[in-house]
N, C-alpha and C positions, 0 to 999 in steps of 0.2 A: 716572712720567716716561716708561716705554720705552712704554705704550700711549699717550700722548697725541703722543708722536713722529709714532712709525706714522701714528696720524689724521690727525696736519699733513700725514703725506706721500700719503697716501693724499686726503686734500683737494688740495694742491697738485696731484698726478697725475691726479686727476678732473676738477677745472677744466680743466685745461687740453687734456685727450683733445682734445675737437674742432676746438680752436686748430693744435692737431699734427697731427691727421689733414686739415686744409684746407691747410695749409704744405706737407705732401708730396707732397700729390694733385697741387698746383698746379705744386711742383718739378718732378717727375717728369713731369707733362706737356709742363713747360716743356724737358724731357729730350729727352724723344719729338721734339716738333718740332724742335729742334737736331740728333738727328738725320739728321732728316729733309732737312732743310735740309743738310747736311752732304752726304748722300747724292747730292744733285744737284748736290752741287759737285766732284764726281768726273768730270764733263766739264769743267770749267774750270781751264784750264792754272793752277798754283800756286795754287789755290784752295786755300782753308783755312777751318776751323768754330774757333774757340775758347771755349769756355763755363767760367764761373767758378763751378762749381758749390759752394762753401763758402761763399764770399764773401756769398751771400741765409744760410746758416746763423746766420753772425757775426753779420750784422744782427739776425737775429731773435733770438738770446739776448740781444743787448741790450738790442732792445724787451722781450722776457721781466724784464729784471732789473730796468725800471726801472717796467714795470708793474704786480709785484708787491708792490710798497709800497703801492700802492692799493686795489687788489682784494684779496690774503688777509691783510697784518696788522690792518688793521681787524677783517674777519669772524673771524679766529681770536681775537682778543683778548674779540670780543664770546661768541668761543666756550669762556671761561674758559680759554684757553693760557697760561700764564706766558710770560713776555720770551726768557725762557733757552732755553726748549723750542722756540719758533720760531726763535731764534739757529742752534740745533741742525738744526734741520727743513729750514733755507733754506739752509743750508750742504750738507748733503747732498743737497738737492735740487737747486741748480746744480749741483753737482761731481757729480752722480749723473748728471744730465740732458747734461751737457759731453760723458760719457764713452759715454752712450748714443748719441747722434748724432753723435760723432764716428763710433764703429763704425760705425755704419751708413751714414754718408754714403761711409765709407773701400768697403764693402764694395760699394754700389749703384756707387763709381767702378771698382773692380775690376773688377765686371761688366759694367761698361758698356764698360770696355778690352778684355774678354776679346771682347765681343760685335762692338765693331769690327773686331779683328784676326780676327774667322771672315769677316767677311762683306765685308772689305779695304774699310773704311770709314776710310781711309786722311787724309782729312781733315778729322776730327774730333779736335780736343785738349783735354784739361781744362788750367784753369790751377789751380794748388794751392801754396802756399809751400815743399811739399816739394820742388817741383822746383828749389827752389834749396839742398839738398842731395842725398838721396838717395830718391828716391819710390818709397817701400815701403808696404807696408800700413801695417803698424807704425808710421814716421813719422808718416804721415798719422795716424793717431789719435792721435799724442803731441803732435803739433803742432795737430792742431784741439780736444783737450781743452785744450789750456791757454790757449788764442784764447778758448776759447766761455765758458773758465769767468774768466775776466780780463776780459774785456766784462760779462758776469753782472753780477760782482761790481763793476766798477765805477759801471758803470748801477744801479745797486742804493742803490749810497754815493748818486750825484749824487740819488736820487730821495727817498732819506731826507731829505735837506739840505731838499729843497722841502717835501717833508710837513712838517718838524721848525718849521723857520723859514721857509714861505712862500717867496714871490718875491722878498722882499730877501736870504734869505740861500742858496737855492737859485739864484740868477741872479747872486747876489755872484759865488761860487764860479766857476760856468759861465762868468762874465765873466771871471775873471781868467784861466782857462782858453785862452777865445779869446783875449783878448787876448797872453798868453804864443805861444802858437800863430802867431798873425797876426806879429811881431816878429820870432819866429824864423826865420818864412818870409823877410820883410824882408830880415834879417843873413844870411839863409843858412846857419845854422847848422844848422835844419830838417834841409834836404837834404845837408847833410855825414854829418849823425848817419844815416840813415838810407841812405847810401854807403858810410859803411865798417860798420855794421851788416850790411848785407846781402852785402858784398866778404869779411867774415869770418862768417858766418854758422857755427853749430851747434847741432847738438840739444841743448847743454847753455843757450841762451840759454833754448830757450821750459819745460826746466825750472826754470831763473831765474827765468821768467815766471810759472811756476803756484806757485810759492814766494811770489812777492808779493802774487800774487793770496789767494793763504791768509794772508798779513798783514793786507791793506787788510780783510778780509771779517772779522779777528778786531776791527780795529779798527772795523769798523762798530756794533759791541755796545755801541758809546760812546754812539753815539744809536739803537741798538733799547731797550738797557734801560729806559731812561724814557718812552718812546714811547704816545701813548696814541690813542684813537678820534679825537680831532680832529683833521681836516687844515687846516693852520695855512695860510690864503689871504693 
């Protein structure tokens, strides 16, 4: 059981190397020229750079979560993994992967703070959910691990659903989704919830968050365990 883990994870970690090394290259880049851009707006009166550097993270674990239904539980199942062991595998792999780039996004922003304030690049700002309490290192990791692994996991669920049962019952889902969503906007309830959510905001919400997120992911086992090579169209 403990060496066919490892395999998953070492499978899971080797797919995806180039995926992760093209995602940073391209972040960081896209750093640089913000920067840059930043730099020459240090002649222009209340001039200002804002860049949302987490925000392309989230996105991409989601895509991560909901693309791995496709690509490795096939191949590992074909690669005699029992259900349970990949249950195992892909749990530790998001929650593993959450906590990795969180760090490191946390740290690249550090540096990139440290790096304006030498060189009085005074109008460059990241935007980060931290700054709506206290924007520390530390936050930042506790709040982007539990962002990245709650998208994971939930993109994860919705992706099972299409594998399991196709586009009636993976668009079922999705539909009521939207449709709940589009209603709430309507009534307004949406933006209530999402006002006094963020008017009382604290660090113990997005532990609430990583709490649920390790529910819904226990409950996904509902439809890993029987899951099998066909993807059901």
């Amino acid at each position: 059981m403990g060496r066919q883990i490892k395999g998953l994870l070492y499978f899971f970690i080797t797919d995806l190397r180039y995926s992760l090394i093209t995602f940073w290259t391209i972040l960081l880049s896209i750093l640089v020229i913000s920067l840059t851009f930043a730099y020459f707006l240090l002649s222009v009166e209340d001039g200002g750079f804002y860049f949302g550097f987490p925000f392309a993270i989230y996105i991409y674990m989601g895509i991560l979560g909901f693309l791995t239904v496709k690509q490795s539980i096939p191949f590992s199942l074909k690669l005699g993994a029992t259900r349970k062991n990949i249950f195992i595998s892909l749990g530790l792999f998001f929650l593993g992967l959450s906590i990795a780039k969180a760090i490191f996004a946390s740290i690249i922003q550090s540096l990139t703070l440290k790096f304006t304030e030498i060189t009085s690049i005074h109008t460059f700002e990241f935007i980060h959910p931290a700054s709506l309490l206290e924007d520390t290192w530390l936050n930042r990791v506790i709040i982007d691990s539990s962002i990245l692994f709650f998208l994971s996991v939930f993109m994860f669920i919705i992706s099972l659903l299409f594998y399991k049962y196709g586009l009636a019952g993976g668009g079922s889902v999705t539909g009521i989704i939207v449709i709940a969503l589009l209603v709430g906007i309507a009534k307004g309830w949406i933006f209530d919830f999402f006002i006094n959510l963020f008017s009382d905001i604290n660090l113990l919400f997005f532990f609430q968050l990583f709490a649920i997120s390790l529910i819904l992911f226990c409950l996904s086992f509902l439809l890993l365990r029987k899951i099998t090579t066909v993807n059901v169209k």
